[in-house]
Structures are given as structure tokens and as C-alpha cells.
C-alpha positions in Angstrom: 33.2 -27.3 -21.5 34.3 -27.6 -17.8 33.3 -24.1 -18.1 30.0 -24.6 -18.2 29.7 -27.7 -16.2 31.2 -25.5 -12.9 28.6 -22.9 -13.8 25.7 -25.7 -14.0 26.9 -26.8 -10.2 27.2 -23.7 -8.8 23.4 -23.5 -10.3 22.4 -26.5 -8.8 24.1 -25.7 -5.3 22.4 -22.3 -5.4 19.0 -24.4 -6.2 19.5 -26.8 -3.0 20.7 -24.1 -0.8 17.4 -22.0 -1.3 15.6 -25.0 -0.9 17.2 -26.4 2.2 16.0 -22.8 3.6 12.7 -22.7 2.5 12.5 -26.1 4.3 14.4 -25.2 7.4 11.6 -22.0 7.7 8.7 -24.7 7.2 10.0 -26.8 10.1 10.3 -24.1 12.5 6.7 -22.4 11.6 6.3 -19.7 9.7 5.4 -16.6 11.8 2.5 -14.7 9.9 3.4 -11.1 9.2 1.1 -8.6 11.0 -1.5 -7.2 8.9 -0.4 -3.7 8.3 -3.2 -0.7 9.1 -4.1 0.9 6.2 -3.9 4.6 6.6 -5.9 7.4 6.8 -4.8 8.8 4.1 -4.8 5.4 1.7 -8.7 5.3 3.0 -9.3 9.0 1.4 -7.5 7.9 -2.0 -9.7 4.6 -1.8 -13.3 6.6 -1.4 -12.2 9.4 -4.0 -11.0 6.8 -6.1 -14.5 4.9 -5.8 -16.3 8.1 -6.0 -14.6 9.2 -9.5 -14.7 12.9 -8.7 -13.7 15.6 -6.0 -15.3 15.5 -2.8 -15.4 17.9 -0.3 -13.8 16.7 3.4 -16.6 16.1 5.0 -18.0 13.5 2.5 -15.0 11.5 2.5 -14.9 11.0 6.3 -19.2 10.2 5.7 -18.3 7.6 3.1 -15.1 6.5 4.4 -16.8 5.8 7.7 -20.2 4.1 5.9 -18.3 2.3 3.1 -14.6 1.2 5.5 -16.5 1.6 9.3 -13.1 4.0 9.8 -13.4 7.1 11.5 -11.3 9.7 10.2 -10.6 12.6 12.3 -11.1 15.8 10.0 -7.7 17.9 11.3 -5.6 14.5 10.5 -7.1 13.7 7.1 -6.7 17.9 5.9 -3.4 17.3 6.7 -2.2 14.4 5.6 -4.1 14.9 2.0 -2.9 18.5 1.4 0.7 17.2 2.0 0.6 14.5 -0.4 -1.3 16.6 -2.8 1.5 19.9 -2.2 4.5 16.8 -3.3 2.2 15.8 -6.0 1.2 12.4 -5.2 -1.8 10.5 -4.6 -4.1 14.0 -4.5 -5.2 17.0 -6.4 -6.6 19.9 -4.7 -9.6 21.2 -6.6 -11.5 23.6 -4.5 -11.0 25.0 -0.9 -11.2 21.2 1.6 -12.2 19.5 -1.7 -9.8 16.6 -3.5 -9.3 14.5 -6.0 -7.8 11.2 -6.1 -4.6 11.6 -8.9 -4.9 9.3 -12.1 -2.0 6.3 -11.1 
């Protein structure tokens, strides 16, 4: 029994010491987090994604540019595609500068 009741107050003074912390951050302001930049290559899995089939380079840097106003500069976006999609992640390559996003 006083088993169990040192384990309930350890509980308790876990309880009121993450509390007392999450008050102690309140008091001094929380600083937001900068919003991270998506990148390019997370903006070519979002338009193929959208799109639902494989699109040639040049359309995704059209839509990504008309749908997410991002320019995409083409060397960049070969690149960083055809790396993901040579580990296996994120891409499929299914025709000379034409990809596919990968089923999650």
C-alpha cells in the first residue's frame, strides 16, 4: 500500500512540475516558431500529387508556379526529384524528365 501511494506522488509531483513549466513559458511569452519554407521538392510531390498522374518537368514548374506562385528553377527541381526518386521516396520516374508522385 505505501507502494502505491509513493508512486501516486511521484505522479502528482511529475503533474505539478510540467505544469509549473508550462506556466513559467506563458509568463515569459512564447516565441513563435518560424514558419519553415516548404521545399522545392515537397512543392513537385504537392502538384503531382494534385495532378494524379506523371507529368513532365516543365508542367510541374507551370502548375507549381500558377497553383503555389513558386518559381522552381528547372536544374534544381531535376535534381532534387531524381534523387529522391533513385532512394525510392516520394517519386517514381516514369519517362525521360517525367514523374510521379509515390503512393504514401
Amino acid at each position: 500500500m505505501a507502494d502505491e501511494f509513493n508512486r501516486y506522488l511521484e505522479y502528482q509531483k511529475d503533474v505539478a512540475e510540467a505544469k509549473l513549466k508550462i506556466i513559467e513559458r506563458l509568463q515569459k511569452g512564447i516565441k513563435e516558431k518560424p514558419q519553415k519554407r516548404t521545399s522545392q521538392a515537397n512543392i513537385a510531390w504537392h502538384v503531382l500529387k494534385t495532378a494524379g498522374r506523371p507529368l513532365h518537368v516543365s508542367e510541374i514548374i507551370e502548375i507549381a508556379k500558377r497553383d503555389f506562385h513558386e518559381e522552381l528553377e528547372r536544374d534544381s527541381i531535376v535534381s532534387a526529384i531524381l534523387k529522391k526518386a533513385t532512394a525510392g521516396r516520394m517519386f517514381a520516374k516514369t519517362a525521360p524528365n517525367t514523374f510521379a508522385a509515390k503512393q504514401d
